[in-house]
py3Dmol code that shows the C-alpha trace and the ligand (Angstrom):
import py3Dmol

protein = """\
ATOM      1  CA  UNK A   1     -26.714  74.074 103.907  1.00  0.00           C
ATOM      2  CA  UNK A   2     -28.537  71.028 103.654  1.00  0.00           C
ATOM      3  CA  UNK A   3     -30.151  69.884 100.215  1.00  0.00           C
ATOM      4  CA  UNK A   4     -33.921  70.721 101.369  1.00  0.00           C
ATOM      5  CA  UNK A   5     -32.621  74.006 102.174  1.00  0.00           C
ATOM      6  CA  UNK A   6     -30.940  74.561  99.365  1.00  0.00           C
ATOM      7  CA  UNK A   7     -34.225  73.376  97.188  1.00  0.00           C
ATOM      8  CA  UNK A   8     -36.099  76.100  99.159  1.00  0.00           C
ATOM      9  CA  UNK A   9     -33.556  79.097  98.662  1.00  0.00           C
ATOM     10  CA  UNK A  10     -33.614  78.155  94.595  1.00  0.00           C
ATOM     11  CA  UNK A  11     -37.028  77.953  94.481  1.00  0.00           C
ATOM     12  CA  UNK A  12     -37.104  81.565  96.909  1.00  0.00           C
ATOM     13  CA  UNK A  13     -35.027  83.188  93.843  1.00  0.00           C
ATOM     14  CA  UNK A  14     -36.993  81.484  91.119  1.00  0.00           C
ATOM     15  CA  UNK A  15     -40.392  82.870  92.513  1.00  0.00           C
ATOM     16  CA  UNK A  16     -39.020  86.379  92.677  1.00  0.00           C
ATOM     17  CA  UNK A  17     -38.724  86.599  88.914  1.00  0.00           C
ATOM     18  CA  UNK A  18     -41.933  84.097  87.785  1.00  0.00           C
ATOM     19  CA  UNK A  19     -45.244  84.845  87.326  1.00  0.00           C
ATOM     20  CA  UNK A  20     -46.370  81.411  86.572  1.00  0.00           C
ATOM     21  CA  UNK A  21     -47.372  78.497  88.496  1.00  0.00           C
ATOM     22  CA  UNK A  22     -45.379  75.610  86.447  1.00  0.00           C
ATOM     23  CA  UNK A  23     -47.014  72.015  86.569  1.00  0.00           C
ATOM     24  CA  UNK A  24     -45.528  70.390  83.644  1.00  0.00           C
ATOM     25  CA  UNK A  25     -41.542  70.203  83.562  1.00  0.00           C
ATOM     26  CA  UNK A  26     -39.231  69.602  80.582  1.00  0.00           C
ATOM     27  CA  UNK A  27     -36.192  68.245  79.797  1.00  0.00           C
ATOM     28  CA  UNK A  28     -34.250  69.099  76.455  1.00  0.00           C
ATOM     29  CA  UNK A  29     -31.831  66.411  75.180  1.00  0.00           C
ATOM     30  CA  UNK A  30     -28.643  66.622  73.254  1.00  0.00           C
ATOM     31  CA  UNK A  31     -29.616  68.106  69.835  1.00  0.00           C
ATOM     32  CA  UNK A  32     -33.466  69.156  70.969  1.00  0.00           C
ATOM     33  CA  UNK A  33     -32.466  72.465  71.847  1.00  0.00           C
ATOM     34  CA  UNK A  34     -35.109  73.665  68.968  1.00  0.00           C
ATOM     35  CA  UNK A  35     -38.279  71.977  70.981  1.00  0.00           C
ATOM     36  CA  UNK A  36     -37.716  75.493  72.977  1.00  0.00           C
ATOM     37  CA  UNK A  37     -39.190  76.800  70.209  1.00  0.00           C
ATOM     38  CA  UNK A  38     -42.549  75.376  70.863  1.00  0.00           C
ATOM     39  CA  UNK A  39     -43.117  77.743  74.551  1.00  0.00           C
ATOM     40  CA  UNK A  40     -44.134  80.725  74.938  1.00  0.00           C
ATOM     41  CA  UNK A  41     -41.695  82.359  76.340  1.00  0.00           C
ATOM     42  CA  UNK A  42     -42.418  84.364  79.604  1.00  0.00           C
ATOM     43  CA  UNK A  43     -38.866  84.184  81.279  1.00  0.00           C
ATOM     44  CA  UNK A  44     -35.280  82.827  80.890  1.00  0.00           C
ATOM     45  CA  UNK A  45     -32.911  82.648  83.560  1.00  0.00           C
ATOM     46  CA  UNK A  46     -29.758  81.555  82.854  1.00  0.00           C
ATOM     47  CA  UNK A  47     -28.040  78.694  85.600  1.00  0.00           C
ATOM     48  CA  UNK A  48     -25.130  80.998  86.165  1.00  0.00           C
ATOM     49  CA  UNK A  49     -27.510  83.116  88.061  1.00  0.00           C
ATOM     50  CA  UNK A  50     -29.468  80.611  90.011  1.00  0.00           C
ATOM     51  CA  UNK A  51     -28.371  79.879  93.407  1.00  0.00           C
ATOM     52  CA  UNK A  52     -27.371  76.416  94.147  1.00  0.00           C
ATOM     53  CA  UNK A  53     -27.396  75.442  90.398  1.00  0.00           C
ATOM     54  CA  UNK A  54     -24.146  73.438  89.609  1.00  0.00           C
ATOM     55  CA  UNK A  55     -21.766  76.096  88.027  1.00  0.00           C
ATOM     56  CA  UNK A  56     -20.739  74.708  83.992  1.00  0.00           C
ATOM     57  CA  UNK A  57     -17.600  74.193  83.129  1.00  0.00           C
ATOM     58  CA  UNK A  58     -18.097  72.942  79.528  1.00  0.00           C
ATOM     59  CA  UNK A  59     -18.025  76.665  77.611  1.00  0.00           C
ATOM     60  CA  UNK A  60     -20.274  78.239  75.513  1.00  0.00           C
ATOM     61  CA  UNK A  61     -22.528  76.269  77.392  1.00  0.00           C
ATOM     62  CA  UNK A  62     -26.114  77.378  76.954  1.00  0.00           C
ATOM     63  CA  UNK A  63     -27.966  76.327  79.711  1.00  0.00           C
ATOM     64  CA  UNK A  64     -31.417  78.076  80.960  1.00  0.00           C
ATOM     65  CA  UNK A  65     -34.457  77.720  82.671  1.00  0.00           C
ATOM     66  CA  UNK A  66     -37.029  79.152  80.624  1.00  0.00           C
ATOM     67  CA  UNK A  67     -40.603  79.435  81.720  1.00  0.00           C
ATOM     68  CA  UNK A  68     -43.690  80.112  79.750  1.00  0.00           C
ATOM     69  CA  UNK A  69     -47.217  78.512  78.253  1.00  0.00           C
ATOM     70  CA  UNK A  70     -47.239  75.357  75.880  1.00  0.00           C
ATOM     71  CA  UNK A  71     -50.549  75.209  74.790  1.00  0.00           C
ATOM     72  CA  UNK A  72     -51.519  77.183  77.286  1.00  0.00           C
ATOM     73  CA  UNK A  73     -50.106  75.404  79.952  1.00  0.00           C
ATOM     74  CA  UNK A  74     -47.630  76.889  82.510  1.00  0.00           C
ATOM     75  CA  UNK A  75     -44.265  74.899  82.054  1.00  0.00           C
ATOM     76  CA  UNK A  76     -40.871  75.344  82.772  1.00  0.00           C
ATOM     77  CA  UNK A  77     -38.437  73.841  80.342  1.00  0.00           C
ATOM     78  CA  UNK A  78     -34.361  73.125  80.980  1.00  0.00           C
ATOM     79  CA  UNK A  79     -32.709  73.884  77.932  1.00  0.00           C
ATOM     80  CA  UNK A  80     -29.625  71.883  78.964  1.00  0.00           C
ATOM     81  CA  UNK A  81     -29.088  69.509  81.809  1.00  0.00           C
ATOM     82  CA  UNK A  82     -26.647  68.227  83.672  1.00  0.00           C
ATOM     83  CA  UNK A  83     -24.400  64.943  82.335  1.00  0.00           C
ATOM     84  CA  UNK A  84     -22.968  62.636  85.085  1.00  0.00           C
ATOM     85  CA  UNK A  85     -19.954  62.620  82.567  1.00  0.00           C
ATOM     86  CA  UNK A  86     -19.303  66.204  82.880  1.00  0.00           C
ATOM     87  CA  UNK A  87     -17.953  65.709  86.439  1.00  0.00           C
ATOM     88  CA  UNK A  88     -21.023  66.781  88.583  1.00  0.00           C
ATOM     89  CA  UNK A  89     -22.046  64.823  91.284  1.00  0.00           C
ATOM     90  CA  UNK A  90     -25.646  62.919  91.213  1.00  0.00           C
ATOM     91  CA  UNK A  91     -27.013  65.657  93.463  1.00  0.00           C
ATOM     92  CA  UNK A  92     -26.334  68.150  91.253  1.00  0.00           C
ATOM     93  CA  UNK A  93     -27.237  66.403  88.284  1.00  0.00           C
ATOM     94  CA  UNK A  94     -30.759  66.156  89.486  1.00  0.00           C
ATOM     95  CA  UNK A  95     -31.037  69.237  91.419  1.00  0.00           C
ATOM     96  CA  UNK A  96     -32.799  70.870  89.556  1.00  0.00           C
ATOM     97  CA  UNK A  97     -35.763  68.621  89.459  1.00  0.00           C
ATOM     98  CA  UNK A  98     -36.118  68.941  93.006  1.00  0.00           C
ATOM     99  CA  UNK A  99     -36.486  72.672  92.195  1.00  0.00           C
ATOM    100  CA  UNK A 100     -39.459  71.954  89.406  1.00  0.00           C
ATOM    101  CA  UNK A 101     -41.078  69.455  92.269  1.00  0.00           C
ATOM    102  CA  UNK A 102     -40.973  72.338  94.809  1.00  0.00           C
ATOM    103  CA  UNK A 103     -42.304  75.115  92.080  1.00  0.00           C
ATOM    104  CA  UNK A 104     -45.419  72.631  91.588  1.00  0.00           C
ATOM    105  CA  UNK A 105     -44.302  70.373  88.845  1.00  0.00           C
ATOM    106  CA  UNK A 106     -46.658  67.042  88.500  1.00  0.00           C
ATOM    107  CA  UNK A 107     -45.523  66.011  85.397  1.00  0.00           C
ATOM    108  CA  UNK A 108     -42.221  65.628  83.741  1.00  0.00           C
ATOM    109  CA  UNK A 109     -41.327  65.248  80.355  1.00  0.00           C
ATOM    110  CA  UNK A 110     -37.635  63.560  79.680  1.00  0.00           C
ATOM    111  CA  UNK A 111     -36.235  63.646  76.412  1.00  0.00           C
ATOM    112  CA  UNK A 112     -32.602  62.142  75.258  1.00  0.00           C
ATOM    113  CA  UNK A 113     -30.651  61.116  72.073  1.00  0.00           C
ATOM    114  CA  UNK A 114     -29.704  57.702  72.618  1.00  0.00           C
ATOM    115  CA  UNK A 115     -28.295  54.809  70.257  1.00  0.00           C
ATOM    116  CA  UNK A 116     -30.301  52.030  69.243  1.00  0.00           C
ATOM    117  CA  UNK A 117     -30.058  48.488  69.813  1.00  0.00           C
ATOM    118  CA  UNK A 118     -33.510  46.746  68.960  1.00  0.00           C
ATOM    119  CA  UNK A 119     -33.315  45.404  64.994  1.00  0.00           C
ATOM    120  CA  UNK A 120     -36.635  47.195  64.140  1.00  0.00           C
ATOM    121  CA  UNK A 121     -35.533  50.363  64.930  1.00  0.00           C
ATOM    122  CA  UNK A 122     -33.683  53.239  62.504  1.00  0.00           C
ATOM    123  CA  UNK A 123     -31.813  56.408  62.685  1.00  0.00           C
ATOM    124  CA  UNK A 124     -34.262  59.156  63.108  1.00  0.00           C
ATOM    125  CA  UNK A 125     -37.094  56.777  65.010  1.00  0.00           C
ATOM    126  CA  UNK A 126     -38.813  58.333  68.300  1.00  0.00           C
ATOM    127  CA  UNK A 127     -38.947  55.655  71.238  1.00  0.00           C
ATOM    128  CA  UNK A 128     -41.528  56.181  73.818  1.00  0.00           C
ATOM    129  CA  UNK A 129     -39.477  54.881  77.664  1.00  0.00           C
ATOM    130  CA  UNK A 130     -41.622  52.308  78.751  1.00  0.00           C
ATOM    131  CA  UNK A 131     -38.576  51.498  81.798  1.00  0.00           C
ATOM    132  CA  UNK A 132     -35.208  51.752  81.997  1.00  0.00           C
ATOM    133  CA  UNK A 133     -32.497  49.987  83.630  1.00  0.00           C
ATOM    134  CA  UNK A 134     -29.838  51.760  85.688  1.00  0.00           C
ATOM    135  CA  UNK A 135     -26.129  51.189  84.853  1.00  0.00           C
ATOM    136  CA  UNK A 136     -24.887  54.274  86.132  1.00  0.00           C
ATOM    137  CA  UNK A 137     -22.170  53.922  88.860  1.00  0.00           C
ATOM    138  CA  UNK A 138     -23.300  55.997  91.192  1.00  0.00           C
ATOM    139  CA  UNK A 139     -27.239  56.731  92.422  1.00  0.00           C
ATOM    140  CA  UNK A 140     -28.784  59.925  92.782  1.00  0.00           C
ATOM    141  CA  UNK A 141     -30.511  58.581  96.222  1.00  0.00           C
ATOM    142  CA  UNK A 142     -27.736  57.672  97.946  1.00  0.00           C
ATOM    143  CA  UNK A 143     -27.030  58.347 101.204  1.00  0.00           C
ATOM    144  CA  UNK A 144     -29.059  60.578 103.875  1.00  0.00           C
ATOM    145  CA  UNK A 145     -32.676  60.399 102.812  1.00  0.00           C
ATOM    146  CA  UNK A 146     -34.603  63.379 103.836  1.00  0.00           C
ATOM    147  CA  UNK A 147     -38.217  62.713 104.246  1.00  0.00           C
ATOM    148  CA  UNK A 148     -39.202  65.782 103.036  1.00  0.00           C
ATOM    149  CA  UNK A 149     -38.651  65.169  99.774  1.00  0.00           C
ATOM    150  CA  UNK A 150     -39.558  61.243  99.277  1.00  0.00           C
ATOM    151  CA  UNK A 151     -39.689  58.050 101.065  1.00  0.00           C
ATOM    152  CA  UNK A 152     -36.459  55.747 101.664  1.00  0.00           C
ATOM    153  CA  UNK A 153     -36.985  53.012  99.435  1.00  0.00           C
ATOM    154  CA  UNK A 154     -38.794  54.657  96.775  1.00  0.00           C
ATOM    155  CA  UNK A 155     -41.357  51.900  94.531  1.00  0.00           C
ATOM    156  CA  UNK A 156     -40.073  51.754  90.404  1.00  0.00           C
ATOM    157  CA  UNK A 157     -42.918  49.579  88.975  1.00  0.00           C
ATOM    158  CA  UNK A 158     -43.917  51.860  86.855  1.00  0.00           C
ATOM    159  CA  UNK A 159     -41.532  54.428  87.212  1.00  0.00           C
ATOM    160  CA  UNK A 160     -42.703  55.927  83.212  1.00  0.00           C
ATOM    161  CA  UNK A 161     -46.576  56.452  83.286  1.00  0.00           C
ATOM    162  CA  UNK A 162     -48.720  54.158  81.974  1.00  0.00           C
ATOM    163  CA  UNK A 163     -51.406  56.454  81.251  1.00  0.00           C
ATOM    164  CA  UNK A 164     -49.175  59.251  79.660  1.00  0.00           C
ATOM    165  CA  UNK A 165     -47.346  56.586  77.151  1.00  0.00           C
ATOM    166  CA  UNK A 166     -51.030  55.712  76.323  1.00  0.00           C
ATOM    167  CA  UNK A 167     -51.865  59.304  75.848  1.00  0.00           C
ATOM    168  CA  UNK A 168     -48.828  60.254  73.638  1.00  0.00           C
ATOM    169  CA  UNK A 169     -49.075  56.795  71.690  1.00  0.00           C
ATOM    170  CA  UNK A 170     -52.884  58.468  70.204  1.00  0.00           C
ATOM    171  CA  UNK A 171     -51.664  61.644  70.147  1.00  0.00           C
ATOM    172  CA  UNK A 172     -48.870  59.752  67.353  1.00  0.00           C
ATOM    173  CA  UNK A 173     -51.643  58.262  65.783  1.00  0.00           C
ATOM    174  CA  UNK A 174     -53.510  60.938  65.152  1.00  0.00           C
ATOM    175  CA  UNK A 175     -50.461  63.029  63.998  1.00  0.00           C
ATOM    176  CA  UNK A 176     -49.206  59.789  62.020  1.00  0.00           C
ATOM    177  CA  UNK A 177     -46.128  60.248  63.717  1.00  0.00           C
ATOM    178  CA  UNK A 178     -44.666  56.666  63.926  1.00  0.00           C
ATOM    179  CA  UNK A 179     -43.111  56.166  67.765  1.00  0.00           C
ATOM    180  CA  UNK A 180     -41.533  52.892  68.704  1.00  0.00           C
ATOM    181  CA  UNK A 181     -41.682  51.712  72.242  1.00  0.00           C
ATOM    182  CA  UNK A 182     -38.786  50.127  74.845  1.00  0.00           C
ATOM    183  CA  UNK A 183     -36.082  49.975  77.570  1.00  0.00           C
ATOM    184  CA  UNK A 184     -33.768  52.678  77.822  1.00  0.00           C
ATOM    185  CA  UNK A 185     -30.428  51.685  79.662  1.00  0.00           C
ATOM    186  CA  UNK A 186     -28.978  54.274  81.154  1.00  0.00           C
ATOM    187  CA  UNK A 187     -25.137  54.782  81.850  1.00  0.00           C
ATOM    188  CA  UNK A 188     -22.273  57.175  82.423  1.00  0.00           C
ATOM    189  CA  UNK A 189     -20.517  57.401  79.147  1.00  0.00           C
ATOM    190  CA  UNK A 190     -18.732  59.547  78.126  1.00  0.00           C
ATOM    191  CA  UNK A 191     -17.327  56.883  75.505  1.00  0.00           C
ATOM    192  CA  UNK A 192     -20.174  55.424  73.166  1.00  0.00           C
ATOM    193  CA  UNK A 193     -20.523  51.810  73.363  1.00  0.00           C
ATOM    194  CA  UNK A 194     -18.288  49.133  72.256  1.00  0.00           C
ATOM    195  CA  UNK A 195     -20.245  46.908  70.004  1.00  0.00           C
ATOM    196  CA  UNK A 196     -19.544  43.727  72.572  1.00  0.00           C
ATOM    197  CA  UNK A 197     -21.197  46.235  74.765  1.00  0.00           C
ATOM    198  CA  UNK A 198     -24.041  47.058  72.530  1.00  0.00           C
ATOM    199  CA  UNK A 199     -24.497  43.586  71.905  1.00  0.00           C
ATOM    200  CA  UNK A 200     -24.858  42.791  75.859  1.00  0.00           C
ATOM    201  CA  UNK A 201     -26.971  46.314  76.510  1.00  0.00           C
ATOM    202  CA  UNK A 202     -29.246  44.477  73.718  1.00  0.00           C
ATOM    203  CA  UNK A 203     -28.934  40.913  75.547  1.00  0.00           C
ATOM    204  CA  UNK A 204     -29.493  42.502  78.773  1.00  0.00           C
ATOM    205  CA  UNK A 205     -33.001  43.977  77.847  1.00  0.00           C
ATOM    206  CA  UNK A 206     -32.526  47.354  76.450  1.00  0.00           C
ATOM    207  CA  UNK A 207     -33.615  48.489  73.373  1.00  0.00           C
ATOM    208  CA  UNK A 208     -32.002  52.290  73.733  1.00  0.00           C
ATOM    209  CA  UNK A 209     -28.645  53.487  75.343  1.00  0.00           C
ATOM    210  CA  UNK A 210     -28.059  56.892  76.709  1.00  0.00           C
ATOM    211  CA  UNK A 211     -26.149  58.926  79.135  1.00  0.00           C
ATOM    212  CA  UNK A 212     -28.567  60.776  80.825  1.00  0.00           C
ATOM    213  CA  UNK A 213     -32.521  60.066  82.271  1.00  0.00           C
ATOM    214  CA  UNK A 214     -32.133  57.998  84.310  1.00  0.00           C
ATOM    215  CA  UNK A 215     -31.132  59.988  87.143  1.00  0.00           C
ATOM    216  CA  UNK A 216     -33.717  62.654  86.613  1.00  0.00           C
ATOM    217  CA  UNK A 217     -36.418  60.007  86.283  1.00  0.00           C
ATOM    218  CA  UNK A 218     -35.347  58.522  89.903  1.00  0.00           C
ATOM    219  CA  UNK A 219     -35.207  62.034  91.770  1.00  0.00           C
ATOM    220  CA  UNK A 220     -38.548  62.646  89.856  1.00  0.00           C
ATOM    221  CA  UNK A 221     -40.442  59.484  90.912  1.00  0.00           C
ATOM    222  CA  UNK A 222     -38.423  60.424  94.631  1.00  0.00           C
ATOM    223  CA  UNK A 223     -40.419  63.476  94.544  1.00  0.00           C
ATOM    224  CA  UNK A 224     -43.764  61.865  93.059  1.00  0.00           C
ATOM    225  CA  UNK A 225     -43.825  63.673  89.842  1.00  0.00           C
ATOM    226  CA  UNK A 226     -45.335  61.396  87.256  1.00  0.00           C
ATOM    227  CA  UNK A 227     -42.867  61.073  84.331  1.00  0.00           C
ATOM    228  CA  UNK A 228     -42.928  61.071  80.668  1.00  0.00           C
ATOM    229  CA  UNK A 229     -39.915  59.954  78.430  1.00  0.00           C
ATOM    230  CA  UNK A 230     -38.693  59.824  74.619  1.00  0.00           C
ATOM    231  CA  UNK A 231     -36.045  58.830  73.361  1.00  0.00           C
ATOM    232  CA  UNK A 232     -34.754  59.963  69.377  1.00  0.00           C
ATOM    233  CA  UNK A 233     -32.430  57.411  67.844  1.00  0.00           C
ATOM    234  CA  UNK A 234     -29.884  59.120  66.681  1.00  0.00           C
ATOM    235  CA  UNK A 235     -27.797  55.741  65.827  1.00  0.00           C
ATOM    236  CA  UNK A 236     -27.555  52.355  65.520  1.00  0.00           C
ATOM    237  CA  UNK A 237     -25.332  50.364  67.870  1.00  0.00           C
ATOM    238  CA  UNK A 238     -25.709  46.708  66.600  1.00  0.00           C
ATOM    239  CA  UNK A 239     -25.017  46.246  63.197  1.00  0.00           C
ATOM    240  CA  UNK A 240     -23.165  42.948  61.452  1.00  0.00           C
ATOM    241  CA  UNK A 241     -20.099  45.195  60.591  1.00  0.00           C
ATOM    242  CA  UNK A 242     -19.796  48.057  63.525  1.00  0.00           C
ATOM    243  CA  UNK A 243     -20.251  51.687  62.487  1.00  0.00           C
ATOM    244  CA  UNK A 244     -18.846  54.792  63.648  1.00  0.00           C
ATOM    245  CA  UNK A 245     -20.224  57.495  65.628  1.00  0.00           C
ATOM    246  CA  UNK A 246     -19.694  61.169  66.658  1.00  0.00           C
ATOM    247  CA  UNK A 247     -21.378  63.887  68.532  1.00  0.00           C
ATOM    248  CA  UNK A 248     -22.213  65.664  65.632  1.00  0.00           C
ATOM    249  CA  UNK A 249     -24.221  63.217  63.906  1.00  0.00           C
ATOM    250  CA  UNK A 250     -26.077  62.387  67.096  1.00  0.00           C
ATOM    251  CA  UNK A 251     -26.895  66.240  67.084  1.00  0.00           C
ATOM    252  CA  UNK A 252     -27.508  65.649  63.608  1.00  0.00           C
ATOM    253  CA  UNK A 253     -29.945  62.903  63.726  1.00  0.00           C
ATOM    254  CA  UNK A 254     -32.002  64.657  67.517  1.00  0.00           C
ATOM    255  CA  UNK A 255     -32.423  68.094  65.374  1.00  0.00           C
ATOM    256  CA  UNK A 256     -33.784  65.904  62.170  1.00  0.00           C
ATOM    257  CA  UNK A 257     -36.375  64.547  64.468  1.00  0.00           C
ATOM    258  CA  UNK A 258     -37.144  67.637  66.893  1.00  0.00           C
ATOM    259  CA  UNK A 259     -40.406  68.545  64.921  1.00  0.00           C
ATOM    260  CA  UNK A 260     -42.202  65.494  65.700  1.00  0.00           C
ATOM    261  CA  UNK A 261     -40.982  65.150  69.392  1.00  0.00           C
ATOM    262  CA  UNK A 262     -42.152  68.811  69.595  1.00  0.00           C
ATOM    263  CA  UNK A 263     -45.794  68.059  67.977  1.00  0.00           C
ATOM    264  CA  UNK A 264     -46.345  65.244  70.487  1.00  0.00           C
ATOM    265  CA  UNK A 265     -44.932  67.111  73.416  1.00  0.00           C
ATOM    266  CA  UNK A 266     -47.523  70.191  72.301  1.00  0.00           C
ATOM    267  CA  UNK A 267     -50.298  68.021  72.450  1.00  0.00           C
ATOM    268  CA  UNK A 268     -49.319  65.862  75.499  1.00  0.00           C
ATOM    269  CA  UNK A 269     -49.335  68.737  77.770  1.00  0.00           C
ATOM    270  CA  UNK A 270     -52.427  69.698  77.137  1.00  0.00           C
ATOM    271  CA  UNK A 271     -53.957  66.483  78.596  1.00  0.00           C
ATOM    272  CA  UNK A 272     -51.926  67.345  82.044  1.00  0.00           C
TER     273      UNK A 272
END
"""
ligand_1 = """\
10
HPA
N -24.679 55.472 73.251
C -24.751 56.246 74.325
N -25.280 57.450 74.310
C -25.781 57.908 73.168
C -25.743 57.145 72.010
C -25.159 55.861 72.047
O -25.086 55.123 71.048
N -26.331 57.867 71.034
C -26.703 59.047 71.588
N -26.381 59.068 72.885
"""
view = py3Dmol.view(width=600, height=400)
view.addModel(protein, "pdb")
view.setStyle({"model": 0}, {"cartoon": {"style": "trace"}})
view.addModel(ligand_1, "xyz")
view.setStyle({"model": 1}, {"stick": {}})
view.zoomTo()
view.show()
């Protein structure tokens, strides 16, 4: 089956069991899974029982589609995404935002845990995705393009919306939630960075590194959704003596910060 065909057979199933007519997608990052929280909830299906979805292999893995209202809105919200690391290919890591773009989805919202390389920045800090740059190996549009779903030689200029990071950067105001702006490099991990390599991620123009987003946000722009993104900085990569980091304290640091992603995401979705 081809990969427009597939698109329409998961979005066949999907319809089946929804009642609503999603136009705002989400994306939970590593450590986020609380922003769930924040919908209400109409229907979960897990990715085991969606056709085409890539089948996990990490266990205990939790991943689900879960569709609902978020401030009144009709959304559907991955709670768990695909990693390039894992071993899926880039066609299945962005699958299923070809599914939210053929359910209706106009808007995405992309959040991630990623380290932090700009000096003004600390452990905990939100960072609105004002571009990224794309280190990955391998890209999600390679190959065949079917028409269908986007043009060849799709325009990046302003792949994160201009008029959503405005939006969101009152919304912090107003909630006196501080938010930080920048570049988030994107990149296959599943190592964390070297700090020679943080230092040249830094020198190359990135203020936040991170192993997923980027991806997404290409098949997403593809498809002509318009994209939000927010990073939480769940540690520090350049620092005069290197520190050490594990997964845990990156889930650590994305579940500190969760509430005020989830207050800005509440209000943000109301203006789309
Ligand atoms: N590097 C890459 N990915 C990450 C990091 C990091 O420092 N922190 C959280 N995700």
């Amino acid at each position: 089956m081809n990969l427009y065909s597939k698109i329409q057979d998961t979005k066949n199933f999907i319809l089946q069991k929804i009642n609503n007519k999603p136009k705002v997608g989400i994306i939970l990052g590593s450590g986020l899974g609380g922003l769930v929280d924040i919908i209400e909830k109409e229907t979960a299906i897990n990715y085991t029982h969606i056709p085409n979805f890539p089948v996990s292999t990490v266990e205990g893995h939790q991943g689900q589609l879960v569709f609902g209202k978020i401030s009144g809105v009709d959304v559907v919200l991955m709670a768990g995404r695909f990693h390039f690391y894992e071993g899926y290919n880039m066609q299945e890591v962005t699958f299923p935002v070809r599914v939210m773009k053929e359910l209706g989805v106009e808007n995405l919202i992309v959040s991630n845990a990623a380290g932090g390389m700009n000096a003004d920045f600390t452990i905990g800090n939100l960072m609105i995705i004002t571009d990224h740059i794309n280190l990955f190996p391998e890209h999600p549009l390679r190959g065949h393009n079917d028409p269908r779903l986007g043009t060849r030689f799709p325009d990046m200029s302003e792949a994160y919306d201009k008029t959503l990071i405005n939006k969101a950067e009152e919304i912090a105001r107003n909630l006196n939630i501080e938010v930080k702006k920048g570049v988030y490099i994107g990149l296959m991990g599943p190592t964390f960075e070297t700090p020679a390599e943080y230092k040249m991620l830094h020198v190359i123009g990135g203020d936040a590194v991170g192993m997923s987003t980027v991806p997404e946000v290409i098949v997403a722009r593809h498809g002509g959704i318009k994209v939000f993104a927010m990073s939480i900085i769940t540690d520090i990569g350049i620092n005069a003596s290197p520190v050490s980091i594990t997964h845990e304290e990156v889930l650590e640091a994305a579940n500190n910060a969760a509430p005020k992603m989830a207050a800005i995401v509440t209000e943000l979705v109301k203006t789309m």
